[in-house]
C-alpha positions as CSV (number, residue, x, y, z in Angstrom):
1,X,109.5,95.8,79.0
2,X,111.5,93.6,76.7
3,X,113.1,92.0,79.5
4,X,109.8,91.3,81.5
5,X,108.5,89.5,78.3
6,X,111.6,87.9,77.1
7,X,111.6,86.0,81.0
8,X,107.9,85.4,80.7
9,X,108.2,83.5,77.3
10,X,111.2,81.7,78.5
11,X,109.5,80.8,81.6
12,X,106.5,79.3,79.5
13,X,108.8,76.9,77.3
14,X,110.4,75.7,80.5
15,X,107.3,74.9,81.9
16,X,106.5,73.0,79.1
17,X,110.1,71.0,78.7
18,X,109.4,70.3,82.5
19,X,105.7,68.7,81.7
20,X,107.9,66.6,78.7
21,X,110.6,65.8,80.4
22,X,109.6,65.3,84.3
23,X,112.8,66.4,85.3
24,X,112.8,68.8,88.3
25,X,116.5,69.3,88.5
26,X,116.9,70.7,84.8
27,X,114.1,73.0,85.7
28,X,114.8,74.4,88.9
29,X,118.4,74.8,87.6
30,X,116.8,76.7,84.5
31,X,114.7,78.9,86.0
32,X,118.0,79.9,88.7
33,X,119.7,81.2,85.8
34,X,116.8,82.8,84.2
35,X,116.7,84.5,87.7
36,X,120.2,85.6,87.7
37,X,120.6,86.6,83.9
38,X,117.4,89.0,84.5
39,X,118.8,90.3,87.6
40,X,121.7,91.3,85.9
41,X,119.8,92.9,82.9
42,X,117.4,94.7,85.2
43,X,120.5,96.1,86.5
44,X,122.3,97.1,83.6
45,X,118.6,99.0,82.1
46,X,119.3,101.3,85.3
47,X,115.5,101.7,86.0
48,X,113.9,104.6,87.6
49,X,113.6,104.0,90.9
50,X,111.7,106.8,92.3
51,X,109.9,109.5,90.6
52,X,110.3,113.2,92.0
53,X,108.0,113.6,94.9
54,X,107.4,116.2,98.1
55,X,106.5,115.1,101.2
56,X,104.8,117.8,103.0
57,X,104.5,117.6,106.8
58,X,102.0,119.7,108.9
59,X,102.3,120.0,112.4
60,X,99.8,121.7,114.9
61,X,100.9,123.2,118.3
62,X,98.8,123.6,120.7
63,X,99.4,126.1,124.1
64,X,97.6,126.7,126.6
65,X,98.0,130.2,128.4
66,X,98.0,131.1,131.9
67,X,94.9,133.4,131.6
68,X,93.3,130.5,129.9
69,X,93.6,131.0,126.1
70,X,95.1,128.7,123.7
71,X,97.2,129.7,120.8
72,X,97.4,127.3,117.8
73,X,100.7,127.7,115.8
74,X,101.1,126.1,112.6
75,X,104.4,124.6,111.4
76,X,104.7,123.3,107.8
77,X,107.7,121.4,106.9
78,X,108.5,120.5,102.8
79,X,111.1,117.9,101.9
80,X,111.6,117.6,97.7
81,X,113.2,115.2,96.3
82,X,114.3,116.0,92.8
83,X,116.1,113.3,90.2
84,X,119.9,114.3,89.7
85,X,121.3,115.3,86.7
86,X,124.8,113.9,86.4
87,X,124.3,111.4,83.5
């Protein structure tokens, strides 16, 4: 969060040097290594990439019988994925 406002903030008093100053190239090269530099802190924070989820899939199967009848057989499959705890 500190980051995201910390690169926000920064991105604002380029904007403005840029409107003073007209130059391009000191801006695009400023906002590269804004880029990189939160890169590599989003990186450090290790985020959360995923939260723990289960994905539940249903399937129907449908048969039809010599004499004519059908028989409906349902299959459930359940995959859960759960956050590790090696820390």
């Amino acid at each position: 969060m500190i980051l995201a406002l910390f690169v926000f903030l920064t991105a604002i008093v380029l904007t403005v040097l840029f409107i003073k100053l007209n130059n391009t190239k000191i801006f695009l090269a400023s906002l590269a290594i804004i880029g990189v530099l939160a890169t590599i802190g989003i990186c450090i924070q290790k985020p959360v990439m995923h939260k723990n989820f289960s994905l539940s899939i249903i399937d129907y199967l449908i048969k039809f019988n010599n004499d004519g009848s059908i028989t409906t057989t349902k299959q459930t499959t359940t995959t859960t994925i759960k956050e590790d705890k090696e820390q």
